[in-house]
N, C-alpha and C positions, 0 to 999 in steps of 0.2 A: 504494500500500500504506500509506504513511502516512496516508492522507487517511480511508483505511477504519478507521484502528485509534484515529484522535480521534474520527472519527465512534461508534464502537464506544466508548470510553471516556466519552463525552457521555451516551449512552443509558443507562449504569451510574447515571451521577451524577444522571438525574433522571428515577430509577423509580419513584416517589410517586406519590401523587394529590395535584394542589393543590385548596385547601381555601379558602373567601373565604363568610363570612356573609352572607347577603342576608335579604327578606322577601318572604314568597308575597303575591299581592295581596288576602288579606283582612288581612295583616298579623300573619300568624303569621310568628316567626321559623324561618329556613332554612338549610341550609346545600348552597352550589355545588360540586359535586366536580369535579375534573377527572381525566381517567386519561385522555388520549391519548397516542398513539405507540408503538410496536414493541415498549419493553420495558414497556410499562404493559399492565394488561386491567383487569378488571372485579372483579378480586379485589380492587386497589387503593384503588377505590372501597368498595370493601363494608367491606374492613378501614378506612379511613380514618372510616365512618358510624358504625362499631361503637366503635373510638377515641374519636371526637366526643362519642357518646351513651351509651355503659357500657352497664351491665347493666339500663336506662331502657328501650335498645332503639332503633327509628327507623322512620320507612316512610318511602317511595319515593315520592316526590309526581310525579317527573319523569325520565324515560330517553332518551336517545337516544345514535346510534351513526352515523356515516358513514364507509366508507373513501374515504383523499386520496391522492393520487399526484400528486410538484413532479420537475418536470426541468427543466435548465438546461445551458445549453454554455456554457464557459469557455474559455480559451486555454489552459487544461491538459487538457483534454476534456468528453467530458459526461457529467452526473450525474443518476441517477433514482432513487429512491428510492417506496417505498409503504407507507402510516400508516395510523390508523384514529383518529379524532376522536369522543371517548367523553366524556359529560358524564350529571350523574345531580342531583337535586336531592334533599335528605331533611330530615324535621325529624325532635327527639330526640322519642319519646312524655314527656308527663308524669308 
């Protein structure tokens, strides 16, 4: 029960999308979202785009989605858990 309720307090604490600037390969600037895991979706990303780039606006150069599934046995039991690994590429329009 404790183990659930850090794990559950983890999930609070990093319900964002992270954000990390890169360059598409013509060398327009970009920006990498991330919004994976349980308490993230897709909203996180969109709001994170819409932040980034105001009332300029942005498109969606890049999408993808997988769900992941980690299990482990410990000497306190075992553990499974199921995610979903969300990433999204945008630039701001000009």
């Amino acid at each position: 029960m404790k183990k659930l309720i850090i794990m559950l307090c983890c999930l609070l604490v990093t319900s964002c999308a992270t954000v990390s600037k890169t360059y598409t390969a013509s060398g327009e600037e970009a920006y990498s979202l991330n919004c994976s895991g349980t308490a993230r979706g897709w909203d996180k990303c969109l709001k994170a785009a819409g932040d980034l780039c105001g009332a300029k606006g942005y498109k969606i150069l890049d999408r993808s989605s997988e769900d992941t599934a980690t299990a482990s046995l410990t000497s306190s039991g075992f553990f499974a858990s199921k995610s979903n690994e969300r990433s999204m590429l945008v630039s701001c329009e000009k």
